[in-house]
C-alpha positions as CSV (number, residue, x, y, z in Angstrom):
1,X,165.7,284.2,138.7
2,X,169.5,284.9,137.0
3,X,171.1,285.0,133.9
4,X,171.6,281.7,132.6
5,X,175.4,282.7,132.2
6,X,177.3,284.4,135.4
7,X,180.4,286.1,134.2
8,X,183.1,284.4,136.0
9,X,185.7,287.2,135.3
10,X,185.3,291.0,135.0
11,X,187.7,293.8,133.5
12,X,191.7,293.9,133.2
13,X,194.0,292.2,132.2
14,X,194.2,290.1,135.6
15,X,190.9,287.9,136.0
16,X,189.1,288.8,138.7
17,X,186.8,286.4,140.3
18,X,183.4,287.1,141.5
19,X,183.1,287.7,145.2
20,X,180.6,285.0,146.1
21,X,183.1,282.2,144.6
22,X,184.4,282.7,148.2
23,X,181.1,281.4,150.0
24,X,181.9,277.9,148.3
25,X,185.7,277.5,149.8
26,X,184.6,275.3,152.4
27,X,181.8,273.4,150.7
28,X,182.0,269.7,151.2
29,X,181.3,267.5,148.4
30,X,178.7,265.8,150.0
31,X,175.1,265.7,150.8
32,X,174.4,267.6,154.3
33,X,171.6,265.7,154.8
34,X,173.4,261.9,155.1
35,X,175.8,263.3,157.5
36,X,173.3,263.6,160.3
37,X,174.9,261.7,163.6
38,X,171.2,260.0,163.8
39,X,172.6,257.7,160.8
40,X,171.3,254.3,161.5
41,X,174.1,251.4,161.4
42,X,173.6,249.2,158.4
43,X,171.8,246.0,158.8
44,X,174.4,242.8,157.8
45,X,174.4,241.3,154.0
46,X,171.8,238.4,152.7
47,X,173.8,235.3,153.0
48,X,172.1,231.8,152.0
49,X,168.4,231.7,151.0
50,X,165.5,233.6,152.5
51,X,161.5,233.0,151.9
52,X,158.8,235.2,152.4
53,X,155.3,236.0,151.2
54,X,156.4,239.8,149.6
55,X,160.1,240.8,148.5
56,X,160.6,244.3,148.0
57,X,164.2,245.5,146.2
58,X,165.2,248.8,146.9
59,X,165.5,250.9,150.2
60,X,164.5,254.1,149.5
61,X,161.5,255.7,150.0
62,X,159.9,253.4,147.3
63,X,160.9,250.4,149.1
64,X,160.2,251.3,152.4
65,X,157.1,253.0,152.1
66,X,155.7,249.4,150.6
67,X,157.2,247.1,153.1
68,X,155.8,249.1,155.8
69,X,152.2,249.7,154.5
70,X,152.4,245.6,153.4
71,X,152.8,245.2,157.1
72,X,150.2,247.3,158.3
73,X,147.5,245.8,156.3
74,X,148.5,242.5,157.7
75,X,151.0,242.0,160.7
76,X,151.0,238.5,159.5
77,X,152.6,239.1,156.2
78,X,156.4,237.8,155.8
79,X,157.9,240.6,154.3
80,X,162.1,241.1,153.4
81,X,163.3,244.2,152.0
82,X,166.9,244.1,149.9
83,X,169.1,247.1,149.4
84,X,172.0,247.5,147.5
85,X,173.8,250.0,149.6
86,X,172.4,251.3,152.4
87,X,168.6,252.7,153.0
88,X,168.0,256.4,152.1
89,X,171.7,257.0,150.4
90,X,170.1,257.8,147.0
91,X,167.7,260.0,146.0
92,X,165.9,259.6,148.8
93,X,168.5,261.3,151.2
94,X,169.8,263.6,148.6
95,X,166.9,265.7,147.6
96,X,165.5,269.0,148.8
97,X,162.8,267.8,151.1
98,X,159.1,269.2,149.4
99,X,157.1,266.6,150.4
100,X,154.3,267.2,148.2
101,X,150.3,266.3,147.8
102,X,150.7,266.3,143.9
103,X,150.6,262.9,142.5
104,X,151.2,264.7,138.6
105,X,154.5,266.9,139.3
106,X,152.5,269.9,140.0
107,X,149.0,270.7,138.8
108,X,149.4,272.3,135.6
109,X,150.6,269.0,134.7
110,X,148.1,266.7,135.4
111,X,145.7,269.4,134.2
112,X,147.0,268.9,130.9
113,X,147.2,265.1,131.2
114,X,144.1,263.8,132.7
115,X,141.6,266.7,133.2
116,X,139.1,263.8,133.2
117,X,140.7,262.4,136.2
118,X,142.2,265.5,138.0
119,X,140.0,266.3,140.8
120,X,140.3,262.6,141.8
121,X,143.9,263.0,141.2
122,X,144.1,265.9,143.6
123,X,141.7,264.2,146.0
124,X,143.9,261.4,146.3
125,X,147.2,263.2,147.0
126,X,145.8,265.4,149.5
127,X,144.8,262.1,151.6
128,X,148.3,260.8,150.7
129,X,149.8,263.8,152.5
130,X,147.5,263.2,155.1
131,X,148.6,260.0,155.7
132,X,152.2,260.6,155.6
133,X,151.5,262.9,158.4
134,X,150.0,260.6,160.3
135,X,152.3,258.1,159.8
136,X,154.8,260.7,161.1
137,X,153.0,260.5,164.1
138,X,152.0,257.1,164.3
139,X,155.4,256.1,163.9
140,X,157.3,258.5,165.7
141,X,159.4,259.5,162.9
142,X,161.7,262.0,163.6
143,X,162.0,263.9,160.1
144,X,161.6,267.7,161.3
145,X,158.0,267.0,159.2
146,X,156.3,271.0,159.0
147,X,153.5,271.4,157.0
148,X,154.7,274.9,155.9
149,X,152.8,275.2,152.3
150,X,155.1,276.0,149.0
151,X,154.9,279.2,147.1
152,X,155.5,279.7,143.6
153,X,157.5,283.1,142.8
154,X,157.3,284.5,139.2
155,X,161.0,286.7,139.2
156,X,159.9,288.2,135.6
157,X,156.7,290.2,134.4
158,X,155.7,288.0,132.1
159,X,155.7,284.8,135.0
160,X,153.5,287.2,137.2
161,X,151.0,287.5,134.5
162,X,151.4,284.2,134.0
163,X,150.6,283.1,138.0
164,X,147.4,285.0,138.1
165,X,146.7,283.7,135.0
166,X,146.9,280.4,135.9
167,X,145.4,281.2,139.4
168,X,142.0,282.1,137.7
169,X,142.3,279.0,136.0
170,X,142.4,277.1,139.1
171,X,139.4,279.2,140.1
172,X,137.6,278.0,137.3
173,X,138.7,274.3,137.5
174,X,137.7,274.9,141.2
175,X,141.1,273.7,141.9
176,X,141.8,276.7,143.7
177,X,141.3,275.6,147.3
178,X,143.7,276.6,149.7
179,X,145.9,278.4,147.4
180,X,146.3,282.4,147.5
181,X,147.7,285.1,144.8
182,X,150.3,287.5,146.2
183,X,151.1,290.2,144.4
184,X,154.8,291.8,144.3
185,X,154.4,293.7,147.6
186,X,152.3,290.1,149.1
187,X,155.0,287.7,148.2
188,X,158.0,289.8,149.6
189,X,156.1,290.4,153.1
190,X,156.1,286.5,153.0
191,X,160.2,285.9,151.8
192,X,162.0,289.3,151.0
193,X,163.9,289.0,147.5
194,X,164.2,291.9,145.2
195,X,163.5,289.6,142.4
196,X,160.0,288.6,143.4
197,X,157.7,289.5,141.5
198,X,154.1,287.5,142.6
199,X,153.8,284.3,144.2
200,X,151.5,281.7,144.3
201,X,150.8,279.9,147.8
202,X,149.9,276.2,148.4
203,X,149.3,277.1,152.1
204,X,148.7,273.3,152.9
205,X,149.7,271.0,149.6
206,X,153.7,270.8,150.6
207,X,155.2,269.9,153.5
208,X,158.6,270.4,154.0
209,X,161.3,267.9,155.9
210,X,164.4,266.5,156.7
211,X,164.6,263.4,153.9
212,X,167.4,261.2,154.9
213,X,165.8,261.1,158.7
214,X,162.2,260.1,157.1
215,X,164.5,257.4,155.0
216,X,165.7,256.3,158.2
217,X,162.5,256.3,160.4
218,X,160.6,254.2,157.8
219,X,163.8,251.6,158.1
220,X,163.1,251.8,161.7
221,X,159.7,251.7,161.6
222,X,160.2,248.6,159.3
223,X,161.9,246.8,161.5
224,X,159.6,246.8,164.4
225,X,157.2,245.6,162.7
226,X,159.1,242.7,161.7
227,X,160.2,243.4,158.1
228,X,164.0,241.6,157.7
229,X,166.0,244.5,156.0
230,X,169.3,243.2,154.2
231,X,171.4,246.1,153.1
232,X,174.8,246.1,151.2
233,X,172.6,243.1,149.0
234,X,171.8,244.4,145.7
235,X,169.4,242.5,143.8
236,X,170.8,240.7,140.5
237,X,168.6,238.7,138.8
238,X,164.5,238.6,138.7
239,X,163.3,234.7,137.3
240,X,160.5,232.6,138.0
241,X,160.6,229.7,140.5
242,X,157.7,227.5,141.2
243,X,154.6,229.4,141.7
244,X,156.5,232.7,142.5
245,X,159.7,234.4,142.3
246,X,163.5,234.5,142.6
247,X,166.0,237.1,143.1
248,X,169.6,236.0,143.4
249,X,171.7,238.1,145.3
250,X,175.9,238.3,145.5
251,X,176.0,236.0,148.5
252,X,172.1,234.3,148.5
253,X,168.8,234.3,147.0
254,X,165.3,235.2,147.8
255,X,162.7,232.7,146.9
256,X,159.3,235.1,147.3
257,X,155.6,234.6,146.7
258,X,154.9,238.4,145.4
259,X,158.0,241.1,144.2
260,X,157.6,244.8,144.2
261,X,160.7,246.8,142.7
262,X,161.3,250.3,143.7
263,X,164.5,250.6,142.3
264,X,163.3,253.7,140.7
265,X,166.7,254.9,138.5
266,X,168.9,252.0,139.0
267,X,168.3,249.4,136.0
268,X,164.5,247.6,136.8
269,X,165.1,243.9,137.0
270,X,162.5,243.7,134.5
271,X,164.2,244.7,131.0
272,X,161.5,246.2,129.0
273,X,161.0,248.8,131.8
274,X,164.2,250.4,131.5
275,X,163.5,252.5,128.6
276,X,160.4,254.6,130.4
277,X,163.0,256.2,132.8
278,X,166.7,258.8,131.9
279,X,168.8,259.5,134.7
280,X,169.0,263.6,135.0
281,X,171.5,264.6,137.3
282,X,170.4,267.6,140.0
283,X,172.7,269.5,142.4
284,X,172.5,271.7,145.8
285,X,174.1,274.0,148.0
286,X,173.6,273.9,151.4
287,X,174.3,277.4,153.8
288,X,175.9,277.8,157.1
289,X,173.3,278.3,159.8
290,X,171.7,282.0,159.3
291,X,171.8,284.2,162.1
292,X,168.7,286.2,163.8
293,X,170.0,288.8,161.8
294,X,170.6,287.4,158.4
295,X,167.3,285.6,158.9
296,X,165.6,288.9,159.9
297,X,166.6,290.1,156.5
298,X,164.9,288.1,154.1
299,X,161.6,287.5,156.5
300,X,160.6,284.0,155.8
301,X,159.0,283.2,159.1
302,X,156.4,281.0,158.0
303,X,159.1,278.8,156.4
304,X,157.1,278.0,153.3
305,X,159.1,276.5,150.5
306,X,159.6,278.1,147.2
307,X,160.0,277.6,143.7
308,X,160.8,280.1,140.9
309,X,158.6,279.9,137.6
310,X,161.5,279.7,135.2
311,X,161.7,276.7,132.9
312,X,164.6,276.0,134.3
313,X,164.1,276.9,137.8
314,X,165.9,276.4,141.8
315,X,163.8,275.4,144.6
316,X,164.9,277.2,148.0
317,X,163.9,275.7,151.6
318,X,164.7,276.2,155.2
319,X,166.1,273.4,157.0
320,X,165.4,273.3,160.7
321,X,168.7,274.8,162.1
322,X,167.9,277.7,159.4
323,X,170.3,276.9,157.2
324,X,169.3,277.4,153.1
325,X,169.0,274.9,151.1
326,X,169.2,276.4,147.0
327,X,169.3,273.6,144.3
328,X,167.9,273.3,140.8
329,X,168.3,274.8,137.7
330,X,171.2,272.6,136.1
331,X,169.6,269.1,135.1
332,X,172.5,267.4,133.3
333,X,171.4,264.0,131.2
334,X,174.8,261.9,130.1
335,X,175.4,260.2,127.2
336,X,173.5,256.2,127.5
337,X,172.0,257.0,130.5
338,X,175.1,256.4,132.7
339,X,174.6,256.3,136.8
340,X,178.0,256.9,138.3
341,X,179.7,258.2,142.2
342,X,181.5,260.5,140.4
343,X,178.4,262.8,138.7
344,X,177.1,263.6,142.3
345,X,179.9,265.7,142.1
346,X,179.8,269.0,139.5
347,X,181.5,272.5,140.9
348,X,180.9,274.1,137.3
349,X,176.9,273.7,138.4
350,X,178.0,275.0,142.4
351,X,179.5,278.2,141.0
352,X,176.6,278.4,138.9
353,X,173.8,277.8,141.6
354,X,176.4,280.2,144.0
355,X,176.1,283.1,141.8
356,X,172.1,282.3,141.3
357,X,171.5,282.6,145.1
358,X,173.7,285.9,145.7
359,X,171.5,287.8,143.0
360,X,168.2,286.3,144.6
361,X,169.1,287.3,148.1
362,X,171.7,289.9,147.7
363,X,171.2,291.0,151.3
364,X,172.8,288.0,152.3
365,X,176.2,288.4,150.7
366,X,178.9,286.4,153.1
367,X,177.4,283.7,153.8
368,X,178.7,280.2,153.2
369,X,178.1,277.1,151.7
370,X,179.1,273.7,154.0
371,X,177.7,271.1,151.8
372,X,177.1,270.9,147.7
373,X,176.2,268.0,146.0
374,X,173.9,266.5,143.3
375,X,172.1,262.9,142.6
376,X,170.2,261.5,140.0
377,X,166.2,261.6,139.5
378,X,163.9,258.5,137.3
379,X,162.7,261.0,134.9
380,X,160.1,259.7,132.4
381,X,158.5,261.8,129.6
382,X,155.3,262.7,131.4
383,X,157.1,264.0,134.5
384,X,154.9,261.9,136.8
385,X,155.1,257.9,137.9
386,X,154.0,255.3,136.0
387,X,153.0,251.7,136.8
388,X,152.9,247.8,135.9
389,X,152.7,244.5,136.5
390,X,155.1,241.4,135.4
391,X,155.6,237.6,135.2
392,X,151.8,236.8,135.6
393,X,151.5,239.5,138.3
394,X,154.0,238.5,140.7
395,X,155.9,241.2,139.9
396,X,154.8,245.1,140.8
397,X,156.7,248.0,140.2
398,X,156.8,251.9,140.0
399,X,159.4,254.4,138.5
400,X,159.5,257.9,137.1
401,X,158.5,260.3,139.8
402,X,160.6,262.8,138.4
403,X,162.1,264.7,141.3
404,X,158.4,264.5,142.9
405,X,158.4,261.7,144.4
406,X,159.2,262.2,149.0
407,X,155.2,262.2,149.0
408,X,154.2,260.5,145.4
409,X,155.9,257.1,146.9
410,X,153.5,256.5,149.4
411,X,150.8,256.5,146.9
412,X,153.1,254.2,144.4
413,X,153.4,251.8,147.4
414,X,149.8,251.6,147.6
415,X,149.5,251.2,144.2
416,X,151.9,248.1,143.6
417,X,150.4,246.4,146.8
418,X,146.8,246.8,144.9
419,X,148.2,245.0,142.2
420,X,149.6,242.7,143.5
421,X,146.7,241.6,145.0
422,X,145.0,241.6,142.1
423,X,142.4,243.8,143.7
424,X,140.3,246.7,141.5
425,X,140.6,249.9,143.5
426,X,140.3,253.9,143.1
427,X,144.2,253.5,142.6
428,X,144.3,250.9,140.1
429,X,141.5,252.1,138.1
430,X,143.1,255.5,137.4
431,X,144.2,255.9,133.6
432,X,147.4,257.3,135.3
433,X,147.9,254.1,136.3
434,X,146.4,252.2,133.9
435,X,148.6,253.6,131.0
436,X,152.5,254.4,130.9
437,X,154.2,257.0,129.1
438,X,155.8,256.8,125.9
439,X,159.5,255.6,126.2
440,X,162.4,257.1,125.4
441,X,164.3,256.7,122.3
442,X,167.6,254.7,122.0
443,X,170.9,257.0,121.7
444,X,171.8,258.7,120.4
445,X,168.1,259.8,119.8
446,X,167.5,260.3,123.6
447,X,170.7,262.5,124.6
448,X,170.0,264.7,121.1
449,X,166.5,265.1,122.2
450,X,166.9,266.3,125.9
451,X,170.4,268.6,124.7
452,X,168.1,270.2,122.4
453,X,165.3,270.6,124.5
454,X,167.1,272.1,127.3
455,X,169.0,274.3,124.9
456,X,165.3,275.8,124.0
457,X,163.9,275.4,127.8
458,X,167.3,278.0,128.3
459,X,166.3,280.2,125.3
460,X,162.4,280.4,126.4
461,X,163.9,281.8,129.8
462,X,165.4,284.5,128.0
463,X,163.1,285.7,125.8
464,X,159.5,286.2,127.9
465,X,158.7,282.3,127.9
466,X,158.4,281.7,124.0
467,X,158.6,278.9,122.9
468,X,160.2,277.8,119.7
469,X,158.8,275.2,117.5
470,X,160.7,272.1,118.9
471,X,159.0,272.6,122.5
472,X,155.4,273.4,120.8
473,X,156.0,270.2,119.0
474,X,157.1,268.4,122.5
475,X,153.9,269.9,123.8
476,X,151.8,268.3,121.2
477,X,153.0,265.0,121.5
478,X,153.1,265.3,125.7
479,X,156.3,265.2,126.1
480,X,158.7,267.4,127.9
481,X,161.9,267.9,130.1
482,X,162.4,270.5,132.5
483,X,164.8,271.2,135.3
């Protein structure tokens, strides 16, 4: 959609910054969507010992999803829900808010993966997103839930060909339903950008919405079913006790019949999981409200959300006050793996991501940015979630959604509450389920492998979407990393 590199100084001997590096002068380092006055208080701290029939650790959308389906296919079920901070804070009230049907980060990929499997696969995620909505309802969750479609833009030739390309594919596949080519003039009638090129639409496959507020309306929703919630009570330690489980906790324990973990990037209590997932580090901007004007001038009044075809690519939304939320392209991986407060915070990637959106909407120069900030995403090296089982199957958990995962975690829910009942279902028996993807390497292997990959990701950008022989050799073995 931009160069990779924006000059940051132009001409003279006096540097010069860019005009746009103004529209970032009030950004706060923090993520617009936690700051919502809708914030629920935190429930108090696990202190002493609790029992219960299901245990789930973590309180994101992972967590919640499962405590709140456990209870709905039986009220009966004793179900407490630990989380180390408070529910939504990470990912799941960080990110962009595409609330996807795909199950396989995007079709191409589980094309590739399990063409066996795919229509299933897409069968599947479309009832997911169904059910989500109707859970919205159900529930009464007020998330600003609008079923608005995505569309792909291609900003070079070469990614225009390689839409309709791809779009023919799906026609063949018959994997085209509900999805529409748009040509150069089609696209920018839909969002006006003089970049846009073509444009593929998911007119019912995405849904886009507010992602701490469904965070917090599944906690809510939780709770009135019964579900005990313990926040600021991270889990420390996963053992066996009796005929179950044990979690210790700073102040208590947990003694529980069944576990499900949907911890996601912070360390699985089960060891041997930990190498399937990297933490990659994303960031956003967030834009003042948009006036009629302004808003006039770029179209967008079906409010779809978009995606550019670049390796390294931004994904662009409205929010419901019409402000614009632009994040993406950076991915940054540290060295081990590390988690830390201080990465959600990267201005080098906000000048970066500032400049990218000024090109992209040039009609929009003067507008501001009130909120920038970044998180980290489970990445695994198949891009999609993987599953398992632990300690005799008392222990379910799911991990590696990959930036894909608002929607995905329903279905992972579903999943770990299938196998923990033991029970053989269209869920379960799914090779995507049934198999994990390959680990990652130990460092220094595993930062070497992503620098160098991104490096060529960068270089395939540049030059028409070639791709050297390090990424051919990544595609051969299934393995990847993208932005």
């Amino acid at each position: 959609m931009a160069p990779s590199a924006m000059p940051l100084f132009s001409g003279g001997d006096a540097p010069r910054p860019p005009s746009w590096t103004k529209s970032l002068s009030d950004a706060q380092p923090v993520p617009y969507w936690l700051e919502d006055p809708g914030k629920p208080h935190p429930e108090p701290a696990l202190t002493g010992t609790e029992t219960c029939d299901l245990l789930v650790v973590g309180g994101g959308y992972s967590g919640l999803w499962t405590a709140l389906i456990a209870k709905e296919r039986d009220p009966a079920r004793d179900v407490v829900l630990l989380e180390g901070r408070e529910a939504g804070w990470a990912a799941s009230g960080r990110n962009g808010g595409f609330c996807a049907a795909s199950l396989t980060h995007g079709l191409p990929n589980g094309l590739a993966r399990w063409p066996d499997e795919i229509h299933k696969l897409q069968e599947l995620g479309a009832r997911n997103l169904d059910e989500i909505e109707k859970a919205v309802a159900r529930h009464s969750l007020d998330c600003d839930f609008e079923r608005t479609g995505e569309i792909d833009v291609a900003t070079e030739t070469y990614q225009a060909w390689e839409l309709r390309d791809w779009y023919e594919e799906m026609e063949r596949e018959g994997l085209a339903e509900g999805v529409e080519f748009l040509d150069a003039e089609a696209v920018r009638e839909q969002v006006d950008s003089p970049t846009f090129q073509a444009g593929l639409w998911d007119r019912r496959g995405v849904a886009m919405l507010h992602p701490a507020k469904l965070a917090w309306g599944l906690r809510r929703a939780c709770l009135a079913l019964g579900v005990r919630i313990y926040e600021h009570t991270p889990a420390l330690t996963l053992k066996p006790y009796g005929a179950g489980m044990a979690v210790r906790t700073p102040y208590g324990s947990v003694r529980a019949r069944k576990v499900a973990l949907g911890t996601n990037i912070f360390p699985n209590l089960i060891k041997r999981v930990r190498a399937y997932t990297v933490p990659v580090y994303d960031y956003a901007l967030m834009t003042e409200p948009l006036s009629e004007e302004q808003l006039a001038s770029i179209g967008w009044k079906n409010r779809q959300g978009l995606g550019d075809s670049a390796n390294q690519f931004h994904y662009f939304r409205l929010s419901a006050d019409n402000r614009i939320l632009w994040g993406g392209y950076d991915a940054i991986h540290h060295y081990g793996g590390r988690v830390r407060r201080e990465y959600d915070d990267r201005p080098e990637t906000y000048a970066k991501l500032a400049g990218h959106f000024f090109a992209c909407f040039p009609q929009l120069e003067g507008v501001r940015f009130t909120h920038a900030w970044g998180g980290a995403i489970d990445t695994c090296s198949r891009f999609s979630a993987f599953f398992g089982t632990a300690h005799q199957g008392n222990v379910a958990y799911a991990a590696g959604y990959t930036g894909l995962g608002v929607g995905a975690t329903r279905f992972g829910a579903e999943v770990m509450l299938d196998l923990l009942a033991g029970q053989t279902t269209e869920r379960t028996s799914l090779e995507m389920v049934r198999k994990k993807p390959l680990p990652f390497p130990p460092e220094p292997f595993a930062w070497t492998g992503i620098a160098l990959t991104k490096w060529s990701l960068a270089r395939a950008d540049a030059h028409g979407g070639r791709r050297n022989l390090w990424l051919r050799t990544m595609d051969r073995l299934g393995l990847g990393f993208d932005s």
